[in-house]
C-alpha positions as CSV (number, residue, x, y, z in Angstrom):
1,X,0.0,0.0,0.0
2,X,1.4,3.6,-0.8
3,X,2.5,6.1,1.4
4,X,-0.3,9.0,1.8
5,X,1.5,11.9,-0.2
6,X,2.5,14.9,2.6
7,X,-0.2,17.4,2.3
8,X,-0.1,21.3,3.4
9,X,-2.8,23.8,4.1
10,X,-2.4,27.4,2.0
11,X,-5.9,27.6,1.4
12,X,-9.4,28.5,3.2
13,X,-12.2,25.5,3.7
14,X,-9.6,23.4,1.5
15,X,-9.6,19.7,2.3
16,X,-6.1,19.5,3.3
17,X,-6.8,22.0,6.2
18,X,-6.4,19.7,9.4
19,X,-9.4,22.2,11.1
20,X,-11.2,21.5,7.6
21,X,-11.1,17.5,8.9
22,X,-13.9,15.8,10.9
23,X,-12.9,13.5,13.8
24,X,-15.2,10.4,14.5
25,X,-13.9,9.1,17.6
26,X,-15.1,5.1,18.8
27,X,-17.6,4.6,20.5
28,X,-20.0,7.4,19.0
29,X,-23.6,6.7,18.8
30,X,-24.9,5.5,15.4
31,X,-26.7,8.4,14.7
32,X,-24.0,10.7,15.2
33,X,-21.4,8.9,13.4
34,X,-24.2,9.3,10.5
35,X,-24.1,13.4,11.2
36,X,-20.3,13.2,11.2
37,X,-19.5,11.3,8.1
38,X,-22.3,13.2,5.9
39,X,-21.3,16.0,3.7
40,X,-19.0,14.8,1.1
41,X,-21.1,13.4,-1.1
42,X,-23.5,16.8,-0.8
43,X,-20.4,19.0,-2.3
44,X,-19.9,15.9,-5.0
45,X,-24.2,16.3,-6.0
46,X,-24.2,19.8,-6.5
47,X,-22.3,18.8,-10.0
48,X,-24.6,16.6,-11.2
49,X,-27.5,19.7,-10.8
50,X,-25.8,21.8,-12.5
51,X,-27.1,24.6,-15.2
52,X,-25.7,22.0,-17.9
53,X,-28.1,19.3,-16.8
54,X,-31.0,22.2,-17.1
55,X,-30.2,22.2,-20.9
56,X,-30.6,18.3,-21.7
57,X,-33.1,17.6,-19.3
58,X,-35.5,20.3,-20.1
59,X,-34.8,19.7,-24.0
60,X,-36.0,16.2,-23.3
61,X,-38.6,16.1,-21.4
62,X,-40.5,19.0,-24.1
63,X,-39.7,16.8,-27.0
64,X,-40.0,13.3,-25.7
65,X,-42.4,13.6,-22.4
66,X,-41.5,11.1,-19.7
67,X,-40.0,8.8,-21.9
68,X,-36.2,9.8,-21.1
69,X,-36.7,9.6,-17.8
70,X,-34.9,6.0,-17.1
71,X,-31.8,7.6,-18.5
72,X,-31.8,10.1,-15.8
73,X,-32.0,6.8,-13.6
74,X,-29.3,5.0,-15.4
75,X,-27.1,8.1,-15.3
76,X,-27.3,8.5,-11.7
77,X,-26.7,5.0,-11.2
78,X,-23.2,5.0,-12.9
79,X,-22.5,8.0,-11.0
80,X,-23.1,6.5,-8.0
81,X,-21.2,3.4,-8.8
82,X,-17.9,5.6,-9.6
83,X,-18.4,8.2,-6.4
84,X,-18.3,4.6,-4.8
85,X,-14.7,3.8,-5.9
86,X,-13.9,7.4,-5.0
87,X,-14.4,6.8,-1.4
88,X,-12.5,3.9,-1.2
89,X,-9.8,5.4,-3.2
90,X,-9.5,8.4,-0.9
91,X,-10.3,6.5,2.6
92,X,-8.0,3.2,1.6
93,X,-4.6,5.0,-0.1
94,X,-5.0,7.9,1.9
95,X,-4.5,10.2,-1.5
96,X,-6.7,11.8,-3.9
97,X,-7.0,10.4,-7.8
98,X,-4.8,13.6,-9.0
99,X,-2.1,12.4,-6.2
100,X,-2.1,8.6,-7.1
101,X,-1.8,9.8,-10.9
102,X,1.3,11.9,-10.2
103,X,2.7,8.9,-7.8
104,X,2.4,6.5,-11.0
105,X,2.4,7.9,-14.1
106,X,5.3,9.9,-15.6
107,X,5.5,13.2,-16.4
108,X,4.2,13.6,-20.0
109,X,0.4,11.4,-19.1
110,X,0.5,13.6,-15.7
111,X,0.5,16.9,-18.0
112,X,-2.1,15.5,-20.4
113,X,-5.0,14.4,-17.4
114,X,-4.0,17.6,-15.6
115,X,-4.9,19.4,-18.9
116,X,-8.0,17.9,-19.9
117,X,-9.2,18.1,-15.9
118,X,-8.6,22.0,-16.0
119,X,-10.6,21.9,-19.1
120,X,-13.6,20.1,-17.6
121,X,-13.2,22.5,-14.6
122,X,-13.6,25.6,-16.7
123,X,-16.2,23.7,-19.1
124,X,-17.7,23.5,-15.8
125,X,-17.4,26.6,-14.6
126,X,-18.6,28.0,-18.0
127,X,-21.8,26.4,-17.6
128,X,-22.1,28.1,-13.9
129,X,-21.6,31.9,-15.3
130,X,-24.2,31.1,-18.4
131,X,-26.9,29.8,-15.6
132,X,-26.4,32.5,-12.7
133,X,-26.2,35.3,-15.8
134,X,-29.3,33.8,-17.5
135,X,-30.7,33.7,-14.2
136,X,-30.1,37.1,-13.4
137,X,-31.4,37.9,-16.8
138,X,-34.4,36.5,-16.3
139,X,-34.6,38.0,-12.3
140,X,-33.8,40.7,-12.4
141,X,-34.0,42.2,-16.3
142,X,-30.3,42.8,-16.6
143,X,-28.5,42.2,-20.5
144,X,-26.7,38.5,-20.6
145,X,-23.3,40.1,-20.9
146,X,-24.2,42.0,-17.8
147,X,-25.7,38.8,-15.7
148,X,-21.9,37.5,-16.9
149,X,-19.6,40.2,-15.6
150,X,-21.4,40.6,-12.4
151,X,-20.4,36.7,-12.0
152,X,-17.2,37.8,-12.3
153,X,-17.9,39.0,-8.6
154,X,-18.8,35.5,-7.2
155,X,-15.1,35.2,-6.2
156,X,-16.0,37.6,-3.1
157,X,-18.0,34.5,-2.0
158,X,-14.7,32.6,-1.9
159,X,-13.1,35.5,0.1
160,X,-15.8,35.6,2.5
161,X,-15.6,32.4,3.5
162,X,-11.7,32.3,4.4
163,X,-10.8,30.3,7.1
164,X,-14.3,28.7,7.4
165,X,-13.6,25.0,7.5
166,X,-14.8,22.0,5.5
167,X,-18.0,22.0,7.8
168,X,-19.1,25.6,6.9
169,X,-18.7,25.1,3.2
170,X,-21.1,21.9,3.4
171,X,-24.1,23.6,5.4
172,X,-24.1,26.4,2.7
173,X,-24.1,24.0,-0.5
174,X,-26.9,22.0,1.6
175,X,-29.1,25.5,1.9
176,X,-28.5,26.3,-1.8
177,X,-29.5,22.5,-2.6
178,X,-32.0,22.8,-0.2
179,X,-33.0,26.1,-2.1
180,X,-33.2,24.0,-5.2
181,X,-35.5,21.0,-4.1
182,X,-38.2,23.2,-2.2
183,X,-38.6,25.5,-5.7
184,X,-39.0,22.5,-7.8
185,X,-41.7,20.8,-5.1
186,X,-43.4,23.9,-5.0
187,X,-43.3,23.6,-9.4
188,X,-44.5,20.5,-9.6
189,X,-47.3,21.1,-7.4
190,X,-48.1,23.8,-10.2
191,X,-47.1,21.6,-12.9
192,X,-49.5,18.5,-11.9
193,X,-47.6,16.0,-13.7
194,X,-49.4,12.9,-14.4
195,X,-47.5,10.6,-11.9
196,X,-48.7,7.1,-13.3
197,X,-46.7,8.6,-16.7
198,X,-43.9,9.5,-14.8
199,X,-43.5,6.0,-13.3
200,X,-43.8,3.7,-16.8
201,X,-40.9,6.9,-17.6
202,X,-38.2,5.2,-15.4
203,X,-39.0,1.4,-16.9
204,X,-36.1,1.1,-19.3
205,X,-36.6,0.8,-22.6
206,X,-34.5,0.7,-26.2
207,X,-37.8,1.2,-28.2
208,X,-37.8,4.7,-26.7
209,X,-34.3,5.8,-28.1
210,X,-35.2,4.5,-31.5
211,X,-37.1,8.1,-31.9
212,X,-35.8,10.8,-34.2
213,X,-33.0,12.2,-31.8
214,X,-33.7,10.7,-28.6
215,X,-30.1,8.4,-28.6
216,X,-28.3,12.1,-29.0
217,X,-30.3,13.3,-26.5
218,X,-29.2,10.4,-24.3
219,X,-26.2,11.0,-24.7
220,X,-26.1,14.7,-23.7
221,X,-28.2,13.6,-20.3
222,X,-25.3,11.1,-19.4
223,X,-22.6,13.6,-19.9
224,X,-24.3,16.4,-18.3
225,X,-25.0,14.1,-15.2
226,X,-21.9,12.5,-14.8
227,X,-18.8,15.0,-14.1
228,X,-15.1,14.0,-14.1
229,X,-13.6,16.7,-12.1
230,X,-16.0,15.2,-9.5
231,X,-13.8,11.7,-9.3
232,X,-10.9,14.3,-8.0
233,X,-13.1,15.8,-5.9
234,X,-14.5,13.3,-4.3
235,X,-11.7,11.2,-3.6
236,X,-10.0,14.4,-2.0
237,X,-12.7,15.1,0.5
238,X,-13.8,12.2,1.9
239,X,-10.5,12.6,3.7
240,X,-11.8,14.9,5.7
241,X,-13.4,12.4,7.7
242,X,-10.5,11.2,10.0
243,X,-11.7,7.8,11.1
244,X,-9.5,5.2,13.1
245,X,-6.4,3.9,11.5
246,X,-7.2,0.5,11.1
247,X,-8.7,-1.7,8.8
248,X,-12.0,-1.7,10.8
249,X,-11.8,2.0,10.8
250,X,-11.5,2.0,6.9
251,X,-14.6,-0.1,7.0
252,X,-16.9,1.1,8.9
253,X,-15.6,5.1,6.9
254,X,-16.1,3.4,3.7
255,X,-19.9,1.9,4.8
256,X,-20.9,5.3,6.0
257,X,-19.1,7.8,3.3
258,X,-20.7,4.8,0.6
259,X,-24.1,5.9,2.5
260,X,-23.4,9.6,2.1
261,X,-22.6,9.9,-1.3
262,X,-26.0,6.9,-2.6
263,X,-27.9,9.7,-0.5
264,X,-26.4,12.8,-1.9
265,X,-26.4,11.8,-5.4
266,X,-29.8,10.2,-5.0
267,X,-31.3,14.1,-4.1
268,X,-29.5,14.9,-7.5
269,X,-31.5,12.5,-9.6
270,X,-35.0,13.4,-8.0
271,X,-34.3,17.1,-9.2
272,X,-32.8,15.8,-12.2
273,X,-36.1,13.9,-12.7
274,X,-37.9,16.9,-11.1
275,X,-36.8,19.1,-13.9
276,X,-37.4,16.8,-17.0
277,X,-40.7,16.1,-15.8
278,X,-41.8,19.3,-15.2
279,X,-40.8,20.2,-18.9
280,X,-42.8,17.3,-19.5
281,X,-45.9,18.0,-17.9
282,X,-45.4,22.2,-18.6
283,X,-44.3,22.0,-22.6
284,X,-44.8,18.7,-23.7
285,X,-48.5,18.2,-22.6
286,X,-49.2,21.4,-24.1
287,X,-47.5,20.9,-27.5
288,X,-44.6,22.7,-27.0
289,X,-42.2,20.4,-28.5
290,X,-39.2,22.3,-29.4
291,X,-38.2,24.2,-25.7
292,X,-34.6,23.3,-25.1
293,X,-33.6,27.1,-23.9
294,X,-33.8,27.5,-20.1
295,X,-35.0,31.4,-21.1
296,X,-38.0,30.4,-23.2
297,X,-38.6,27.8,-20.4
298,X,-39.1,30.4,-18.0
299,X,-41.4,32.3,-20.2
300,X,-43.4,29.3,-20.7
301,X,-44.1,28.2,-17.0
302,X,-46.3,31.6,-16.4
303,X,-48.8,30.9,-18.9
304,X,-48.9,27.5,-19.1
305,X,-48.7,26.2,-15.1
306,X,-50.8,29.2,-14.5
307,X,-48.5,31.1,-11.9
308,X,-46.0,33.5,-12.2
309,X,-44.7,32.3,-8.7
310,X,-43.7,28.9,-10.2
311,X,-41.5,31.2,-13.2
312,X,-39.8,33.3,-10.2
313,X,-39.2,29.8,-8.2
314,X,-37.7,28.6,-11.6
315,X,-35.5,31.5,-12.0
316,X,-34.4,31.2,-8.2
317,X,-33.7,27.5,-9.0
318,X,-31.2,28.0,-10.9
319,X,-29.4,31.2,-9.8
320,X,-29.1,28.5,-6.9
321,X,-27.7,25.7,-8.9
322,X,-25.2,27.8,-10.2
323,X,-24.0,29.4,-7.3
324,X,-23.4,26.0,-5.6
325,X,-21.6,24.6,-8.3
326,X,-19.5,27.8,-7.9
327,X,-18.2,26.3,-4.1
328,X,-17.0,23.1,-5.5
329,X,-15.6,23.8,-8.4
330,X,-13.0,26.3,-6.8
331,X,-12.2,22.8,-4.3
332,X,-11.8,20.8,-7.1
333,X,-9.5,22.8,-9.2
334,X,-7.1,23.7,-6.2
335,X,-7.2,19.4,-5.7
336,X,-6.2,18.7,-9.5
337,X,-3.8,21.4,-9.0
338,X,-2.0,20.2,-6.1
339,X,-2.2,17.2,-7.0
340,X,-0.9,16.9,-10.5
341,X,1.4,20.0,-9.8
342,X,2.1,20.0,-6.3
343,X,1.5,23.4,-7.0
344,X,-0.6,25.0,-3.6
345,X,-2.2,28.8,-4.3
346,X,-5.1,30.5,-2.1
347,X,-8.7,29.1,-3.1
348,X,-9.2,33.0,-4.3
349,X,-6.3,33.4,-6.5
350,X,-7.6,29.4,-7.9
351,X,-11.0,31.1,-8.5
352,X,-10.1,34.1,-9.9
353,X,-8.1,31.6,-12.4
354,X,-11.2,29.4,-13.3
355,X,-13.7,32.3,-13.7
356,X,-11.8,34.6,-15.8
357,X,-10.9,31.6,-18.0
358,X,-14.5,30.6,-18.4
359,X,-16.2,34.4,-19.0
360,X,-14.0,34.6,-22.3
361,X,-15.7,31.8,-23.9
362,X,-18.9,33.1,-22.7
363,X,-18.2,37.1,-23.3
364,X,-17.0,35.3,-26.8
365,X,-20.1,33.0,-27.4
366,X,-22.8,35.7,-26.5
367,X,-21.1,38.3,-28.7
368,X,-20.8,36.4,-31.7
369,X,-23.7,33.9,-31.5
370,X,-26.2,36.7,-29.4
371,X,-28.2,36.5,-26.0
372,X,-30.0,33.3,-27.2
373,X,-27.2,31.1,-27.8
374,X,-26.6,30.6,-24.2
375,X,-28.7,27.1,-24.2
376,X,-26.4,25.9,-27.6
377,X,-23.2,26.7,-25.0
378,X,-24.4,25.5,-22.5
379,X,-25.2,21.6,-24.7
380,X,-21.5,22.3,-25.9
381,X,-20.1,22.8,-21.9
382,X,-21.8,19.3,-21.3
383,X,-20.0,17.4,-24.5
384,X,-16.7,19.0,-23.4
385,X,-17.2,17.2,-20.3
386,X,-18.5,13.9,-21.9
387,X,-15.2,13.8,-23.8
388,X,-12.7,14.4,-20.8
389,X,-15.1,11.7,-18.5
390,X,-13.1,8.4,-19.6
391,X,-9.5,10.3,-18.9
392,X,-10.4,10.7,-15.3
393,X,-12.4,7.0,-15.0
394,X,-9.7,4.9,-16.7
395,X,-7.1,5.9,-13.4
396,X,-9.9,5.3,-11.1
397,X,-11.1,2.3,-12.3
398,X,-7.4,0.5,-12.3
399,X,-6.0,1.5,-9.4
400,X,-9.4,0.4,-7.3
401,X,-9.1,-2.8,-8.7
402,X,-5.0,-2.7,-7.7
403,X,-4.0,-4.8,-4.8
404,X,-0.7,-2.7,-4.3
405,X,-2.7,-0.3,-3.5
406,X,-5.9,-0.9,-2.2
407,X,-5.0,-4.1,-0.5
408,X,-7.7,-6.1,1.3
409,X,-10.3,-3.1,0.0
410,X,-9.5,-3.7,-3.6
411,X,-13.0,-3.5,-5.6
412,X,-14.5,-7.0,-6.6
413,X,-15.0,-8.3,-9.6
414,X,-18.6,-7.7,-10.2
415,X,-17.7,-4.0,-9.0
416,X,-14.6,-3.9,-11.7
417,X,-17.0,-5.7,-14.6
418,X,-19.5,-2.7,-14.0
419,X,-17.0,0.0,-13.5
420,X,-15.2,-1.1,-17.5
421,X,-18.7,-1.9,-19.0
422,X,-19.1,1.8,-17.7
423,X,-16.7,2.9,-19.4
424,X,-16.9,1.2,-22.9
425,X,-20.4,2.8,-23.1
426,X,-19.4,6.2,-22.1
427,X,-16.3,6.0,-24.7
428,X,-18.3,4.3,-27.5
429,X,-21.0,7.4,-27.2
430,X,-18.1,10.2,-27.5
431,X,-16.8,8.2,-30.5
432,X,-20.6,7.8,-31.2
433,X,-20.9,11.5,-30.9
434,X,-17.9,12.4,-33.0
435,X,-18.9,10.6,-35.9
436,X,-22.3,12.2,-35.9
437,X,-20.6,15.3,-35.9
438,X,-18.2,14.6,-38.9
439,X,-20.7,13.3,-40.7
440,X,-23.5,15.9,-40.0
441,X,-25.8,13.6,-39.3
């Protein structure tokens, strides 16, 4: 088994803050060793709710009703499955997947996965500033370019927040998430989705992806659900959980950070599948087939759900979502940094670093394409990310599955079978996806 890597504090709330860590001494109750190991997997979810997911989902559920819906399940289900191998990564070798890379690969693959995980960070990140702008847009009346340079301000958040430990970072994402699930409860109740619909929605079924454009759509659901810079992340801050060094200790952490993380990304599907089925039962039902911006989406609701509350909760939704994201993206550059690089820099001077690399792309986009193009970048955000998912699974999936380094708590098979069958679909779609790109199709 490796040697845990030496790791330094520089940074506010960062993971490798010892005051950032959470003890859980012997002996605790069970309900409280439940209170202390929860959290990680909350700062992981907040990925896979994202603006980008906004795009596909809503897209699908106007133009194909419930029918989508068991991709949604599917999607979460692989997520959970590789947020699983995180945990044990991060609890068993005692480093993150950035640090394990740098530990065994040489120099030249190190530079390429650091590469392509900075570009899913800021692909990320871009699809953060096009939600909160489009949300402020839609708010509070102010231009797109306008909602994206006040953005630029969000890195006051990260300032504010120095020196406020792991724990304080984790009971503001759950208010924002929190934020996010009352809104679209309060929707749906508008909405009145038929619920016997919704349910034959989650049966799988190939027939369904036969349709004109439903496979593509797929596609985009699965790469805007699962997010690689989350695998870093992940692994990173489960860490935080000091347990007892032994191998019971690493059992009973793994059970209960396994637990945290089902939970977590669990909330993320059910707004997930909250937000495609309120497209569904808003646009669809009414025969408005082609929504797939989040701005004519928000027009829609009023009329059609009868309410202007439930186009304000919308709008509230996903400033929300994207100010959330905002939190852990910041975490998981400075991880893929330090990890890669070994190179350590203040959380503020990392965020400053993301943001101003994604509003040029999106000062860029809007300029060029115009103030309606910001659902087209934020489907392009998500295939960025589908692309760079494999690079980060590929290292996760092998070195789980490595004795040398995971010992006794190396996955299983059935767990390895899963994890590559995981994989082979998510590569074959991007090649997929290429091809019907070359080809125009």
């Amino acid at each position: 088994m490796f040697r845990p890597l030496p790791r330094t504090a520089t940074a506010p709330f960062c993971p490798s803050e010892v005051k950032g860590s959470v003890k859980v001494l012997p002996g605790l109750p069970f309900h409280k060793k439940l209170l202390r190991y929860a959290g990680p997997g909350l700062l992981v979810s907040v990925g896979y709710m994202d603006p980008g997911n906004w795009a596909t989902d809503i897209e699908a559920g106007s133009r194909f009703g419930y029918g989508l819906l068991f991709v949604v399940l599917l999607a979460s289900l692989a997520a959970m499955l590789l947020q699983t191998l995180c945990v044990r990564l991060g609890l068993v070798a005692q480093m993150d997947l950035a640090q394990i890379c740098r530990a065994r690969y040489g120099k030249g693959a190190n530079r390429f996965l650091w590469l392509g995980a900075e570009l899913a960070i800021v692909a990320c990140d871009l699809a953060e500033v096009l939600g909160s702008a489009l949300a402020l847009h839609l708010l509070l009346g102010v231009s797109i370019p306008v909602g994206i340079g006040i953005t630029a301000f969000d890195t006051l958040l990260v300032l504010g927040l120095q020196g406020a430990g792991v724990r304080r970072v984790e009971a503001i994402v759950l208010g924002l998430v929190g934020t996010i699930g009352a809104c679209f409860i309060v929707e749906l109740a508008f909405a009145q989705p038929i619920w016997s619909s919704v349910a034959i929605g989650f049966v799988p079924s190939l027939e369904r992806l036969h349709q004109p454009g439903a496979l593509y759509l797929a596609i985009g659901v699965v790469g805007a659900t699962v997010m690689p810079h989350n695998l870093y992340l992940h692994s990173s801050i489960v860490q935080t959980r000091l347990a007892e060094d032994s191998d019971a200790g690493r059992r009973e952490a793994i059970r209960f950070c396994t637990a945290d993380a089902i939970v977590s990304l669990s909330l993320a599907l059910l707004i997930n599948a909250a937000i495609m089925v309120l497209a569904a039962s808003a646009f669809h039902a009414h025969g408005h087939r082609e929504v797939s911006d989040i701005g004519d989406a928000y027009h829609l609701i009023e009329p059609l759900v009868g309410s202007g509350l439930a186009a304000m909760l919308f709008g509230i939704a996903l400033l929300a979502s994207g100010q959330s994201s905002t939190f852990t993206g910041t975490i998981a550059g400075q991880i893929v940094m330090e990890g890669f690089l070994d190179m350590k820099i203040p959380c503020w001077q990392r965020r400053l670093i993301t943001r101003g690399l994604a509003l040029i792309p999106a000062f860029v986009g809007v300029w060029l394409l115009g103030e309606d193009s910001v659902g087209r970048m934020l489907v392009l955000s998500q295939v960025v990310l589908s692309f760079q998912l494999p690079f980060a699974m590929w290292p996760l999936i092998r070195f789980t599955g490595d004795r040398a380094v995971m010992g006794r708590f190396a996955s299983g098979r059935a767990m390895q079978v899963s994890a590559w069958l995981l994989f082979g679909v998510i590569a074959a779609a991007n090649v997929w996806l290429i091809g019907s790109i070359v080809l125009g199709d």
